[in-house]
Backbone as CSV, one residue per row, in Angstrom:
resi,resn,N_x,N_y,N_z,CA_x,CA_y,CA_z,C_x,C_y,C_z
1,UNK,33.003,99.417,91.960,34.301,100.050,91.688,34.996,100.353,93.004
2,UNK,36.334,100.033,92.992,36.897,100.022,94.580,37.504,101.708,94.077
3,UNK,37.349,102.185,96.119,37.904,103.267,95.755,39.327,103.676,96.707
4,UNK,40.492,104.267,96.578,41.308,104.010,97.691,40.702,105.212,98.875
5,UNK,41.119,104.456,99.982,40.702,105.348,101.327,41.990,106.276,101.566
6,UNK,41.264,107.551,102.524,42.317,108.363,102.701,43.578,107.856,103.407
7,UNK,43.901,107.222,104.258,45.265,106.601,105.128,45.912,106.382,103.550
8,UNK,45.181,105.051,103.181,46.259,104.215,102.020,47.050,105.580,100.926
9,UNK,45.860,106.868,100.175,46.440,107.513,99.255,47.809,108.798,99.950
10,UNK,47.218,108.743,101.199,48.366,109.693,102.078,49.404,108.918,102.031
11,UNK,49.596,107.305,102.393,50.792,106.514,102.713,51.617,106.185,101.201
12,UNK,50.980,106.474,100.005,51.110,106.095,98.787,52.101,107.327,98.033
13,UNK,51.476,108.782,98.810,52.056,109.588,98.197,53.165,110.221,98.863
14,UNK,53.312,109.648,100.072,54.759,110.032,100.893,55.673,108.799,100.907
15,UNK,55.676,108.112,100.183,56.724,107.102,100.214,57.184,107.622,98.911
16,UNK,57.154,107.691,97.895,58.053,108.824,96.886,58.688,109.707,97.538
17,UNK,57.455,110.256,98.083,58.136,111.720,98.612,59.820,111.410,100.174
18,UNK,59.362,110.591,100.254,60.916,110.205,101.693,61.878,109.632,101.050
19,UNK,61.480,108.897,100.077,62.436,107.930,99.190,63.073,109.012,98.286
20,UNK,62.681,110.425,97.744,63.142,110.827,96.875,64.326,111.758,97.643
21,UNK,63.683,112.446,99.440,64.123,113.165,99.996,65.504,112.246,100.807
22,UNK,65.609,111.239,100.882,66.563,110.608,100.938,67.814,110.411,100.209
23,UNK,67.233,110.260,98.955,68.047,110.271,97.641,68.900,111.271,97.453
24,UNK,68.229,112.394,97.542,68.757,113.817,97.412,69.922,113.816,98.560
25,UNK,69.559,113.807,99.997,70.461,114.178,101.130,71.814,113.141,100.421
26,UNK,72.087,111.983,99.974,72.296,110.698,100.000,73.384,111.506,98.366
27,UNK,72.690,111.982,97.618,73.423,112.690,96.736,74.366,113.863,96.772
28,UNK,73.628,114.743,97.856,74.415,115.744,98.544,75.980,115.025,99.221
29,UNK,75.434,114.286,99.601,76.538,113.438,100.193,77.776,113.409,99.753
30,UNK,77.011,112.364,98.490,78.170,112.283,97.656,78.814,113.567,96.810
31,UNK,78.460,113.960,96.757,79.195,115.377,96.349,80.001,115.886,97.137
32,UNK,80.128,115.748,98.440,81.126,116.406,99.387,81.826,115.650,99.546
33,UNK,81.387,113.921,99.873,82.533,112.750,99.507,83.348,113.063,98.526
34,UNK,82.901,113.144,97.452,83.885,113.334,96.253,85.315,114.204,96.300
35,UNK,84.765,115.247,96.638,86.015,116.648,96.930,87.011,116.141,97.921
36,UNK,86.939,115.577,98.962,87.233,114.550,99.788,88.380,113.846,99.626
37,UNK,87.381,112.984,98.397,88.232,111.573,97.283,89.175,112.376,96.873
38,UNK,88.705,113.041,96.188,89.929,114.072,95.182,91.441,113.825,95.770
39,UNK,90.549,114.485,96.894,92.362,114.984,97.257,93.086,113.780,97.833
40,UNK,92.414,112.644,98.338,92.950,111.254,98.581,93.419,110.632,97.326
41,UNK,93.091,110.970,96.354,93.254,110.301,94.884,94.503,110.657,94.277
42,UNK,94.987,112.408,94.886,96.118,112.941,94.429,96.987,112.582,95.129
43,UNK,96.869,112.315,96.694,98.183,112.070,97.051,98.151,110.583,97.073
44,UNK,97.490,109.627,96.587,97.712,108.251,96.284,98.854,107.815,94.875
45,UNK,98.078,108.608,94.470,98.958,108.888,92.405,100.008,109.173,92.574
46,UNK,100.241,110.856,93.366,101.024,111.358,93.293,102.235,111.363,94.105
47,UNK,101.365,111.617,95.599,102.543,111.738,96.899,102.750,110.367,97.127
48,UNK,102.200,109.236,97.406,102.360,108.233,97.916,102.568,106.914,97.643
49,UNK,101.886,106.827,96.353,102.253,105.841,95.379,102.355,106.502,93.674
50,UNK,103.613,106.699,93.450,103.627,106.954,92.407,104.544,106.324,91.526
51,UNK,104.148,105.960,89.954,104.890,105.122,89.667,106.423,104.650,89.698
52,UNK,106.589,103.714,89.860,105.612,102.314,89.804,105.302,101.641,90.560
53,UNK,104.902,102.549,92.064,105.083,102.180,93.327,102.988,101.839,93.236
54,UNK,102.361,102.474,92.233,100.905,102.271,92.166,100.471,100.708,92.067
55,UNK,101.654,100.281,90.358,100.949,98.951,90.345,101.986,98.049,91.209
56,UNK,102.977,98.496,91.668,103.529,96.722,92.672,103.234,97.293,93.856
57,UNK,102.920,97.798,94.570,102.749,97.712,95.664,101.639,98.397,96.616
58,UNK,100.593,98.166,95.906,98.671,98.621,96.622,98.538,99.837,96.305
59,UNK,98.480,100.698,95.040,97.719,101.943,94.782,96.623,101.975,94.724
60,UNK,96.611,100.931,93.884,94.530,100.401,93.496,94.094,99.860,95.063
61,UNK,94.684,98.939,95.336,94.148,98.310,96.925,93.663,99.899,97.943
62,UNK,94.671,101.178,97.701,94.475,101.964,98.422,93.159,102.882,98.007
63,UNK,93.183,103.174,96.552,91.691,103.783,96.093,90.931,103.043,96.520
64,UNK,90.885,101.858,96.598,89.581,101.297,96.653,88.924,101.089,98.381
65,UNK,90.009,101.113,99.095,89.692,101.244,100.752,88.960,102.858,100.812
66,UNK,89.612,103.617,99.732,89.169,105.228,100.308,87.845,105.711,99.562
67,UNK,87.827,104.786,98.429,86.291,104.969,97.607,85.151,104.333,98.551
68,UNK,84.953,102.783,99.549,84.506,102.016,99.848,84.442,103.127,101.716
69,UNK,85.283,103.668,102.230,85.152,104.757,103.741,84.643,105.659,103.155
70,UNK,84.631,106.168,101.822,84.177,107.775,101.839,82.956,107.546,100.898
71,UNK,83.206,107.441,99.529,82.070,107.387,98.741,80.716,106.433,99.223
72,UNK,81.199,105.395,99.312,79.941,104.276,99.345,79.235,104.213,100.842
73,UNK,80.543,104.457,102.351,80.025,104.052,103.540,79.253,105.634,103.840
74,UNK,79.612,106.740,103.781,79.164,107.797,103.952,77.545,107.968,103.818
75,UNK,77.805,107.893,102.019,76.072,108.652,101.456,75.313,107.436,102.244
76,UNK,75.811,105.931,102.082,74.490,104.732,102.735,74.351,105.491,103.774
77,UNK,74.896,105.584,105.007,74.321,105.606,105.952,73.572,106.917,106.215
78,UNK,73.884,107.724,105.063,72.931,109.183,105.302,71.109,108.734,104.390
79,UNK,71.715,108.060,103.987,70.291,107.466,102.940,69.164,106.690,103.880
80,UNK,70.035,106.029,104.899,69.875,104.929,105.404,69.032,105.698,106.720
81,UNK,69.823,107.112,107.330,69.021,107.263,108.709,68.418,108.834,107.934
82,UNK,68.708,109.536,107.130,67.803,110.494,107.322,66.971,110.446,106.515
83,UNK,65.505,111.208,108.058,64.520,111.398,107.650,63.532,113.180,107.569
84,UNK,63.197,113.223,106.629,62.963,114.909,106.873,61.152,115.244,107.645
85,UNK,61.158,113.953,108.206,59.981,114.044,108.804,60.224,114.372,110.271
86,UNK,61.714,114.069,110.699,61.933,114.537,112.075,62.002,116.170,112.010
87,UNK,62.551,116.408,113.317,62.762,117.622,113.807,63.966,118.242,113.548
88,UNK,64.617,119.268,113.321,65.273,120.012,113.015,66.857,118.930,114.292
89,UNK,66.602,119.401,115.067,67.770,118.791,116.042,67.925,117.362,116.446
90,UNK,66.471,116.114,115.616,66.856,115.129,115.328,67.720,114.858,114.298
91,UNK,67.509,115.472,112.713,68.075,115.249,111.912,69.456,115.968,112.102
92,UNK,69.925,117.212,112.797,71.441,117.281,112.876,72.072,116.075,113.538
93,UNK,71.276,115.827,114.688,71.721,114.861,115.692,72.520,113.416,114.725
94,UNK,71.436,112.971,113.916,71.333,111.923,113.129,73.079,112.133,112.107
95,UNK,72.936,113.089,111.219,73.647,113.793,110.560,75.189,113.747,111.419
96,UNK,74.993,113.992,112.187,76.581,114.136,113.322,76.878,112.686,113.247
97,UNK,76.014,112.275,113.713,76.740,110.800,114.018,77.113,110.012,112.717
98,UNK,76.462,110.229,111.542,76.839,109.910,110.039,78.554,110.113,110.142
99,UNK,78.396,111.991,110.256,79.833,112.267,109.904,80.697,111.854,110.718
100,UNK,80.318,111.647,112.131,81.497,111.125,113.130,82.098,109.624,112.361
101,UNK,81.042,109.006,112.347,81.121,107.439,111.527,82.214,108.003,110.418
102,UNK,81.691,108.722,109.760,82.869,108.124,108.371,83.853,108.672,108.550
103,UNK,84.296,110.198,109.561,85.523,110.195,109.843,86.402,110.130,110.301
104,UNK,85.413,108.527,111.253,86.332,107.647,111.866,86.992,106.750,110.943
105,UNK,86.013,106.452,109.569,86.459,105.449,108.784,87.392,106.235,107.987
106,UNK,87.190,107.426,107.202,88.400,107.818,106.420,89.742,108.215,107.265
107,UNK,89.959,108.214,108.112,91.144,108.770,109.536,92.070,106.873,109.058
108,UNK,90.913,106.129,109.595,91.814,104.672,109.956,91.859,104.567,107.860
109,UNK,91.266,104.283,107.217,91.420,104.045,105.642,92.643,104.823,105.107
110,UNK,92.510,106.187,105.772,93.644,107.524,104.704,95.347,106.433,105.755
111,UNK,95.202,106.063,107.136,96.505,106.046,107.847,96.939,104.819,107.313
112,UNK,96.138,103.583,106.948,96.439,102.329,106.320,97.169,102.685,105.190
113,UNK,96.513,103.249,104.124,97.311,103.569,102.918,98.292,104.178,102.906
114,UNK,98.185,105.014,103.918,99.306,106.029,103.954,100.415,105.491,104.803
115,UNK,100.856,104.684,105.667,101.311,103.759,106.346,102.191,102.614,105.448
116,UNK,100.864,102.109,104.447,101.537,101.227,103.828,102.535,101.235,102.718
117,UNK,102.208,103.228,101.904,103.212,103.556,101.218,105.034,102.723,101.348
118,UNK,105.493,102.872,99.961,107.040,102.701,100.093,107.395,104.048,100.472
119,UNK,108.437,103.956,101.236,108.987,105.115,101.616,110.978,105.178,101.678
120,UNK,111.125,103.964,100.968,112.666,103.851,100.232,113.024,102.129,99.304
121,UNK,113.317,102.284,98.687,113.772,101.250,97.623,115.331,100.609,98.480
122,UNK,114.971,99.316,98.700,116.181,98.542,99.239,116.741,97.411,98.208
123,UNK,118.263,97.644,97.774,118.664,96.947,97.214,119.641,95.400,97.924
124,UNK,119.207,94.605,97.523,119.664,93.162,98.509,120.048,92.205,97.090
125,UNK,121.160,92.233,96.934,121.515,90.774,96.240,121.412,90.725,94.543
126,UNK,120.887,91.969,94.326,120.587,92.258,92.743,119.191,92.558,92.666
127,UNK,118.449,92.096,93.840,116.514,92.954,93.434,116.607,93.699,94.442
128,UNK,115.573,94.744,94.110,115.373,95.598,94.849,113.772,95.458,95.593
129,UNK,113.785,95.872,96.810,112.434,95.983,97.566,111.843,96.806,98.063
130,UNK,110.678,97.435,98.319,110.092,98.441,99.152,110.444,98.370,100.523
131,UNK,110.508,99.575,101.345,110.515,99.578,102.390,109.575,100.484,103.210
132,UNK,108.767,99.875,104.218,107.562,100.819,104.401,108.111,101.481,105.736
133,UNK,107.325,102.157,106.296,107.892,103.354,107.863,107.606,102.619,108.838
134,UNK,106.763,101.459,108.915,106.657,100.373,110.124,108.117,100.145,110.504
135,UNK,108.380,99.322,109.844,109.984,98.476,110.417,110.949,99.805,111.109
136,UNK,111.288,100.947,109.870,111.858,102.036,110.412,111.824,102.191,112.052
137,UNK,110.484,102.785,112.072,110.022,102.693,113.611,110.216,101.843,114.631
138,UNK,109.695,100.979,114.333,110.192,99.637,115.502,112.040,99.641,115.804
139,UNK,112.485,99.982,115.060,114.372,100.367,115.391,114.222,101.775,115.842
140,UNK,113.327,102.529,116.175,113.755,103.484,116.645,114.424,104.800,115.689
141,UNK,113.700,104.827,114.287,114.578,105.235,113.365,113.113,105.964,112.006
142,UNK,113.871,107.256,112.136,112.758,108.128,111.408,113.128,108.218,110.036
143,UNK,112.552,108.547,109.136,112.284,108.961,107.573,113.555,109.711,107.276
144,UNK,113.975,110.798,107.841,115.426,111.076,107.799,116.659,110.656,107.965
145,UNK,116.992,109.576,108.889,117.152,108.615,109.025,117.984,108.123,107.533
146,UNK,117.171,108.020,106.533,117.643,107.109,105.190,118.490,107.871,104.369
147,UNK,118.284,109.610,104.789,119.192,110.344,103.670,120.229,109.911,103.489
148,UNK,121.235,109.476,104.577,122.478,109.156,104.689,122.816,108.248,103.908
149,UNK,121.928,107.439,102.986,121.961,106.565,102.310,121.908,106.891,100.619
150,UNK,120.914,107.428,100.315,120.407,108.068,99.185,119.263,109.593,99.451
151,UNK,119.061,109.805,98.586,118.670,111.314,98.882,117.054,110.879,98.321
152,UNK,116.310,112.312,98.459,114.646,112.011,97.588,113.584,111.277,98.690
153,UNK,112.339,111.491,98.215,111.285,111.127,99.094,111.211,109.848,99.223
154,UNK,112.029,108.674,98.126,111.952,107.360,98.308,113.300,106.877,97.637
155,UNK,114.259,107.241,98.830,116.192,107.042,98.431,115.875,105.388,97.926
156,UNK,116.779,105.144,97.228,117.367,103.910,96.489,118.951,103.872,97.723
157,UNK,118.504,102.494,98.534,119.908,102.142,99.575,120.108,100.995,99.377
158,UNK,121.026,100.287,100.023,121.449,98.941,99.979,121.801,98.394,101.047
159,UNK,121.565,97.132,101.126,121.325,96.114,102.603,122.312,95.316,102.079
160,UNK,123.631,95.368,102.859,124.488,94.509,102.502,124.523,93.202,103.486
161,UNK,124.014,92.069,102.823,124.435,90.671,103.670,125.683,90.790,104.702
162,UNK,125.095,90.036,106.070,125.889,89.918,107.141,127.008,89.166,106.905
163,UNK,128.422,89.137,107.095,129.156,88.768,106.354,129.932,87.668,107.750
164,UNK,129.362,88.074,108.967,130.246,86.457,110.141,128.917,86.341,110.611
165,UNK,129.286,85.046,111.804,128.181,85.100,112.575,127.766,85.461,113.591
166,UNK,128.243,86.622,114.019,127.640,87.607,115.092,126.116,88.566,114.380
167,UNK,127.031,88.732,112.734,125.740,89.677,111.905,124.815,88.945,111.483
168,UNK,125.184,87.441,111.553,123.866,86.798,111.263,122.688,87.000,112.380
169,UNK,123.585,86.522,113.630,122.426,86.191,114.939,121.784,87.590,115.224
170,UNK,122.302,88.700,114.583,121.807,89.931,114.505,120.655,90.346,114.035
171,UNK,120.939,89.455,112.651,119.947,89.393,111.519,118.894,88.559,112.026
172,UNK,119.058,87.536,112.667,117.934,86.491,112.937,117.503,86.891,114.518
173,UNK,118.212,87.795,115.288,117.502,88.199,116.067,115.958,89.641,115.754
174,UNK,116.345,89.842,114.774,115.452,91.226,114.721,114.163,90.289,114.091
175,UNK,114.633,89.202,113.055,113.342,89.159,112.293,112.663,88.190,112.699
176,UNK,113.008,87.478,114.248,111.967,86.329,115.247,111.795,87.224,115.934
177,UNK,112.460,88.387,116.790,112.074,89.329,117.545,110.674,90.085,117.709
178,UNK,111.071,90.812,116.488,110.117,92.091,115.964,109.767,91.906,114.792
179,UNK,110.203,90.892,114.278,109.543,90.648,112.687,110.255,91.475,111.800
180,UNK,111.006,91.863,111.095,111.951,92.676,110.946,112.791,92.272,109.742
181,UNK,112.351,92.113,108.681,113.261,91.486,107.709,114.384,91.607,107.404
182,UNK,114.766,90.885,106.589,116.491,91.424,106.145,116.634,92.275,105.193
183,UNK,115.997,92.385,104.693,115.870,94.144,103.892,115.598,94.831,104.329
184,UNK,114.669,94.842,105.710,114.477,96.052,106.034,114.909,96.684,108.082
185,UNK,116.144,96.020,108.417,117.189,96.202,109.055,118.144,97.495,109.307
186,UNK,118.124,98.672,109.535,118.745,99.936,109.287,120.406,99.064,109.675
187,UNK,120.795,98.473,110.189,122.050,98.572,110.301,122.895,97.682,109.007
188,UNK,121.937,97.464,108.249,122.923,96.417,107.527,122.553,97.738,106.007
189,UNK,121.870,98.805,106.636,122.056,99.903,104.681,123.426,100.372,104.873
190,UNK,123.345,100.215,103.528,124.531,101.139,103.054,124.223,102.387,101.784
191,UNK,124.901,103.488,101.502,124.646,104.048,100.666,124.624,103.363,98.595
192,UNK,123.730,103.100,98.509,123.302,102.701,96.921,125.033,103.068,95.924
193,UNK,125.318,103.991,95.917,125.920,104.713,94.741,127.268,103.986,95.083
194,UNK,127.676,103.282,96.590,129.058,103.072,96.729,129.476,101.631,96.427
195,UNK,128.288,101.066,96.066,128.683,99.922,95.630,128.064,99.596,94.023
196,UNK,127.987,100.554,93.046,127.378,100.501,92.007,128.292,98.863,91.020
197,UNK,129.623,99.005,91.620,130.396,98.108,91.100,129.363,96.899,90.918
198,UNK,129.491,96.529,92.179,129.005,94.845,92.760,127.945,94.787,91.915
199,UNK,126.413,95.984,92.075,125.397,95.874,92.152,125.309,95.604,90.727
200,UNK,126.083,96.374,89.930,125.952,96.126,88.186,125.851,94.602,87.884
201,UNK,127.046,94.124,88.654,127.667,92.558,88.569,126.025,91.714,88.176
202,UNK,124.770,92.180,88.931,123.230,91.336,89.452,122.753,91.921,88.373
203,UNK,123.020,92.766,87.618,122.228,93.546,86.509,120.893,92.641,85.950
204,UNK,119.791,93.243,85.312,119.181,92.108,84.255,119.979,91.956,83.292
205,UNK,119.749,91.309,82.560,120.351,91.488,80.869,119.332,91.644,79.987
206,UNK,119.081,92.835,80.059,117.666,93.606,79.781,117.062,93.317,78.040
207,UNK,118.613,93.372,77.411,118.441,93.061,75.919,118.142,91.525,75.397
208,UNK,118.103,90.748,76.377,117.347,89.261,76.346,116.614,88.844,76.893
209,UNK,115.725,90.188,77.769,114.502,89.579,78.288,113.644,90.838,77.581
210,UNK,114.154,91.761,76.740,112.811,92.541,76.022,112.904,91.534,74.730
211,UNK,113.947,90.680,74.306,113.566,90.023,73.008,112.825,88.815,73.556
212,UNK,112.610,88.163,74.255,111.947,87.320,74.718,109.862,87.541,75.010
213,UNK,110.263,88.472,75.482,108.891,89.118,76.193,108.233,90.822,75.303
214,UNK,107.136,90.757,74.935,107.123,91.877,73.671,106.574,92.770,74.533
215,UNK,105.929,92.891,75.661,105.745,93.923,76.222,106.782,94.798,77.258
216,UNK,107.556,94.001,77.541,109.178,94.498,78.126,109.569,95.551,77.200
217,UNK,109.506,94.640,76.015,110.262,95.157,74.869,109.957,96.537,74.557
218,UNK,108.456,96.409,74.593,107.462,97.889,73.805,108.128,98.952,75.216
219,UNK,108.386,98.343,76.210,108.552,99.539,77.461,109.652,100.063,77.372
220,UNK,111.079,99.050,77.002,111.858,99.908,76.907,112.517,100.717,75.665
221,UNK,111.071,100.304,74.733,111.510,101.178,73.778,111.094,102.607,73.936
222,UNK,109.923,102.400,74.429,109.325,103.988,75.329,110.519,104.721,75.745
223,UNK,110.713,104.107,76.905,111.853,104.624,77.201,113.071,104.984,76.662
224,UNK,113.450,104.494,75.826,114.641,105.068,75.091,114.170,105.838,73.823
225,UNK,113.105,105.937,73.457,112.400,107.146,72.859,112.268,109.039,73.789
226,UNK,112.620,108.206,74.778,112.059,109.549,75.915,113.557,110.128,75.914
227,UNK,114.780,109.203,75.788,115.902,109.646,75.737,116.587,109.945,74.692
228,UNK,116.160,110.464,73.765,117.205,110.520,72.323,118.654,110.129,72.738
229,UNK,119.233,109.757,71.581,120.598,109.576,71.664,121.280,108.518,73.037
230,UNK,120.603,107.847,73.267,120.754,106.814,74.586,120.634,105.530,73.952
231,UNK,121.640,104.550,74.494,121.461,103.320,73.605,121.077,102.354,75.423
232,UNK,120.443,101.191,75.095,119.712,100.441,76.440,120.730,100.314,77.171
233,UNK,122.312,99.905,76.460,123.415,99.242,77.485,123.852,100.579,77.849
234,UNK,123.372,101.824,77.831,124.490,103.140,78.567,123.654,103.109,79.890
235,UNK,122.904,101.814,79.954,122.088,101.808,81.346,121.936,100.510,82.038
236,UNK,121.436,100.498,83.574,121.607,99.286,83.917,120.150,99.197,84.492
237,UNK,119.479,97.684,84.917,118.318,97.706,84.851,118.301,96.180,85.982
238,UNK,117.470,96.882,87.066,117.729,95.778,88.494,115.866,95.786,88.415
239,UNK,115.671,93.954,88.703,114.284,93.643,89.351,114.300,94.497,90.107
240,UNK,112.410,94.739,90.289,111.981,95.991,91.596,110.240,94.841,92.465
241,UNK,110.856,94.205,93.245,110.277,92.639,93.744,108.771,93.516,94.438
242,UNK,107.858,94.431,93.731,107.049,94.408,94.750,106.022,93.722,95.733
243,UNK,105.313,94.506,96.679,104.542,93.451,97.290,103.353,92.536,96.620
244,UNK,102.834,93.188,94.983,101.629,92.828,94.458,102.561,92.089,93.143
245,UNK,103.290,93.511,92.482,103.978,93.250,91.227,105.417,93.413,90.864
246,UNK,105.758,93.154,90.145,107.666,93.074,89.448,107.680,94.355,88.800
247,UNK,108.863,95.097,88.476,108.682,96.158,87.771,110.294,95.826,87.219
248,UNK,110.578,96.946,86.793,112.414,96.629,86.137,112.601,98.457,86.392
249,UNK,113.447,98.469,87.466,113.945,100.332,87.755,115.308,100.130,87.013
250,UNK,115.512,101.426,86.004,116.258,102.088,85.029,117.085,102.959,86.374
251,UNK,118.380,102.704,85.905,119.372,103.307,86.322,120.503,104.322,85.043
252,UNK,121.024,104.759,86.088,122.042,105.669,84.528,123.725,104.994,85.270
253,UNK,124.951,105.645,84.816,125.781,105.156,84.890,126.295,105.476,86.313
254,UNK,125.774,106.635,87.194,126.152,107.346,88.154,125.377,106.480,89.208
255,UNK,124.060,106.178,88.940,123.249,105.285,90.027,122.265,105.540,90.143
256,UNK,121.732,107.063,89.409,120.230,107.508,89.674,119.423,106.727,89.019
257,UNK,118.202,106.836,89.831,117.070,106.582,89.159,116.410,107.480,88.227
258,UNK,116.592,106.856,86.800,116.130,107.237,85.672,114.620,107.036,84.963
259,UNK,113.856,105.657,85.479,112.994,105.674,85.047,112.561,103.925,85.391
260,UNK,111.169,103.138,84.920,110.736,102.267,85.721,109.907,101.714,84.459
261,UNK,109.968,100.473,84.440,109.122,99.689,83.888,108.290,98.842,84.043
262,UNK,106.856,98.761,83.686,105.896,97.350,83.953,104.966,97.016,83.310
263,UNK,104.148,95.577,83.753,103.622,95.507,82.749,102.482,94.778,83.018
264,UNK,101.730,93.949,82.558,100.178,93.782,82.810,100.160,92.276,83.355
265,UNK,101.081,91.511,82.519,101.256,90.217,82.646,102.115,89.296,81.948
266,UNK,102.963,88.208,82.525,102.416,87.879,84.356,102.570,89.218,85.275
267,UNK,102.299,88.817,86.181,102.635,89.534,87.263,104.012,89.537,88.145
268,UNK,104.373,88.321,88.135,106.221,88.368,88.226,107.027,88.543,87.182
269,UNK,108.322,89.018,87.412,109.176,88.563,86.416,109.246,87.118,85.735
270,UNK,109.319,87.602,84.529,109.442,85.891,83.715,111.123,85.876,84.168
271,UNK,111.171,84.435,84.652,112.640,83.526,84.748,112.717,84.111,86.010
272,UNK,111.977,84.817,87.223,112.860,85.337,88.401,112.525,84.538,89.472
């Protein structure tokens, strides 16, 4: 009858025991990750992408950079180096450098997302586009900057086409320059509300693309459920071209933004 020797039953019964004490630290972890997430989760939803700025233009892309720096890279590498067999000022030691690591990674993850936010709606030609705080910057030109245009944490303005060719070579100097698109140019906005005329002119024709398409349809019936006494034409309704997805932004007769539509699929506008 074989019997086990003392080394093997000592080595047998501390490998549970490190594997479990790992687990635990590795769980602790995640529990403080989480509280963390939270509050990255609210201002993703809320402050930074909020609809319908979530599905066209990286809300999910952004949870998932801040779940993948905080939740997943964190607890591994606490799983990964601590051991409770060291010494008291190895394992802080160990522990520090964990947390330095991930909040180097949530610092660069939270500034990407937060960076890449829209931070004003540009209207060009009948669609409308995001505009992020990069380009702003590179002109020399801050977040305040846009009030003059439209008001709110993400004004609705308008980029009116260069109309000789001095404003072209203007135009084509910024965007071989600095990369600099034509939507997103500070000298060619104008305020949204002063040209509601023109902009109507690009309208959708909203009542032949919800009969066409049944999930359009189901949205803006939502919506005009939310409004008693509102019929679809006391409103006007402009493509919203994001970087992922299409949406359709609800306007009222004055110019505000009233409300936003989207939908699962396709992912572009049908016919755009």
């Amino acid at each position: 009858m074989e019997t086990t020797t003392a080394p093997t039953a000592l080595a047998e019964t501390k490998r549970p025991r490190l594997f479990a004490a790992k687990l635990r630290a590795a769980l602790i972890h995640v529990g403080i990750s989480s509280a963390i997430f939270l509050i990255f989760l609210y201002l993703i939803l809320v402050e930074w992408y909020p609809p319908p700025f979530f599905t066209t233009d990286g809300g999910w892309n952004g949870i998932q950079i801040m779940v993948l720096v905080d939740i997943v890279l964190g607890p591994t590498l606490t799983f990964i180096i601590f051991n409770p067999r060291k010494s008291r000022k190895e394992i802080f030691f160990d522990l520090s450098m964990v947390a330095l690591v991930q909040l180097g990674a949530l610092a660069w993850g939270g500034y990407t997302v937060y960076n890449q936010r829209p931070v004003a709606v540009v209207e060009w030609e009948g669609t409308l586009k995001p505009l992020t705080a990069a380009p702003l910057y590179a002109q020399e030109k801050s977040l305040a900057d846009l009030q003059q245009f439209g008001v709110g944490p993400r004004p609705v303005i308008r980029a009116e086409p260069p109309k000789n060719s001095d404003e072209i070579s203007t135009m084509m100097e910024l965007a071989l320059n600095k990369d600099i698109g034509d939507t997103q140019q500070f000298w060619m906005f104008r305020p949204f509300k002063k040209s509601l005329v023109e902009i109507r002119k690009r309208a959708l024709d909203i009542t032949a693309i919800a009969k066409d398409h049944a999930e359009i349809g189901a949205e803006l019936d939502k919506f005009l459920q939310k409004n008693p006494g509102k019929k679809a034409e006391d409103f006007f309704y402009l493509k919203f071209a994001g970087r992922y997805k299409d949406a359709i932004l609800v306007f009222d007769a004055t110019g505000d933004q009233v409300g936003a539509m989207t939908w699962s699929a396709p992912e572009r506008l049908p016919g755009s």
